[in-house]
C-alpha positions as CSV (number, residue, x, y, z in Angstrom):
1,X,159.5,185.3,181.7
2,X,161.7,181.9,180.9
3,X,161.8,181.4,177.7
4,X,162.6,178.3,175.8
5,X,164.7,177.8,173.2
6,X,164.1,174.7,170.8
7,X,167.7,174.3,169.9
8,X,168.1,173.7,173.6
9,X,166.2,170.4,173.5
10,X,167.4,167.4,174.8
11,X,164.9,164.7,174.7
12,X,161.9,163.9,172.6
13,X,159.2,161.0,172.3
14,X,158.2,159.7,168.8
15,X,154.6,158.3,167.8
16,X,155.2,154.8,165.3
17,X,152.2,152.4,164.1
18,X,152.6,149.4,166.4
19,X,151.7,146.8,163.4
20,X,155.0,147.4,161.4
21,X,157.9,145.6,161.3
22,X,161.7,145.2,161.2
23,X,163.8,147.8,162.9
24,X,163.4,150.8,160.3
25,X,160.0,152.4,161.1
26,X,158.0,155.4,159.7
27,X,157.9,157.8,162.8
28,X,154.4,159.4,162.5
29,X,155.4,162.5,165.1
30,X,158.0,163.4,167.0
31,X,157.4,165.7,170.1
32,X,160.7,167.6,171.5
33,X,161.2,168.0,175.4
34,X,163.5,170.4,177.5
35,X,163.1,167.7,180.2
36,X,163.0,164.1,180.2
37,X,159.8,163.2,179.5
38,X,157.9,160.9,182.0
39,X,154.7,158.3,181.5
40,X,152.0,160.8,181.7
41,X,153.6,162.8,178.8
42,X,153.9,159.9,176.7
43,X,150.1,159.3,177.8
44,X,149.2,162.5,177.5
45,X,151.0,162.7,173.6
46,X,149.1,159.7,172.8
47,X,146.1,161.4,174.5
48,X,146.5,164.1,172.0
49,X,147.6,162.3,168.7
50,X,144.2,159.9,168.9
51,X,141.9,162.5,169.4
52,X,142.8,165.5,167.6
53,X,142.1,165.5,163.8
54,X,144.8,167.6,163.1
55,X,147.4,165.4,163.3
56,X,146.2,163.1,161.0
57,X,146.2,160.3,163.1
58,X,143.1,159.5,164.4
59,X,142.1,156.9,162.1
60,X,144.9,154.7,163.0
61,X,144.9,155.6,167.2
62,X,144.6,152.0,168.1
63,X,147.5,151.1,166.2
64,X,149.7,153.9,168.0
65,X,152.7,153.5,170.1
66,X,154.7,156.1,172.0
67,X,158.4,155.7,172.3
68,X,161.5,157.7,173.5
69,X,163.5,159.4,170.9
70,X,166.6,158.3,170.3
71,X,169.9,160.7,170.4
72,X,170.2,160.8,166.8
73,X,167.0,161.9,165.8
74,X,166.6,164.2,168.6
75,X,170.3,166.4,167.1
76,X,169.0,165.3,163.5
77,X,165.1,167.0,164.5
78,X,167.6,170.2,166.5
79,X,169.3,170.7,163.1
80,X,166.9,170.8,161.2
81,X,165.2,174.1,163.4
């Protein structure tokens, strides 16, 4: 059985509201990847955030964006494991 370990990943996607401004931004998820993560994971993430109650998120789905992670907060999310 692989197993994975989550200090071994290397990419992520992050969910923002679309409508705010300026270049600082609340991130509203972040989602960690081993691989690069392709357009149907972002799809699929968003999927997933604007349906499922548990996340919190559903009331605001229409105002969600999907974006890649940058490097920083991908080591600041690893350190933080």
């Amino acid at each position: 059985m692989n197993e994975f370990n989550p200090k071994d990943i290397k990419y992520g996607l992050i969910a923002i509201d679309s409508t705010q401004e300026g270049e600082m931004f609340d991130i509203l998820h972040f989602c960690g990847y081993w691989n690069q993560p392709k357009k149907v994971d972002a799809d699929s993430l968003l999927e997933e955030l604007s349906t499922d109650p548990e996340f919190g998120l559903t009331e605001i789905a229409d105002r969600l964006e999907i974006r890649i992670a940058p490097d920083w907060l991908v080591a600041e999310y690893i350190n933080k494991i």
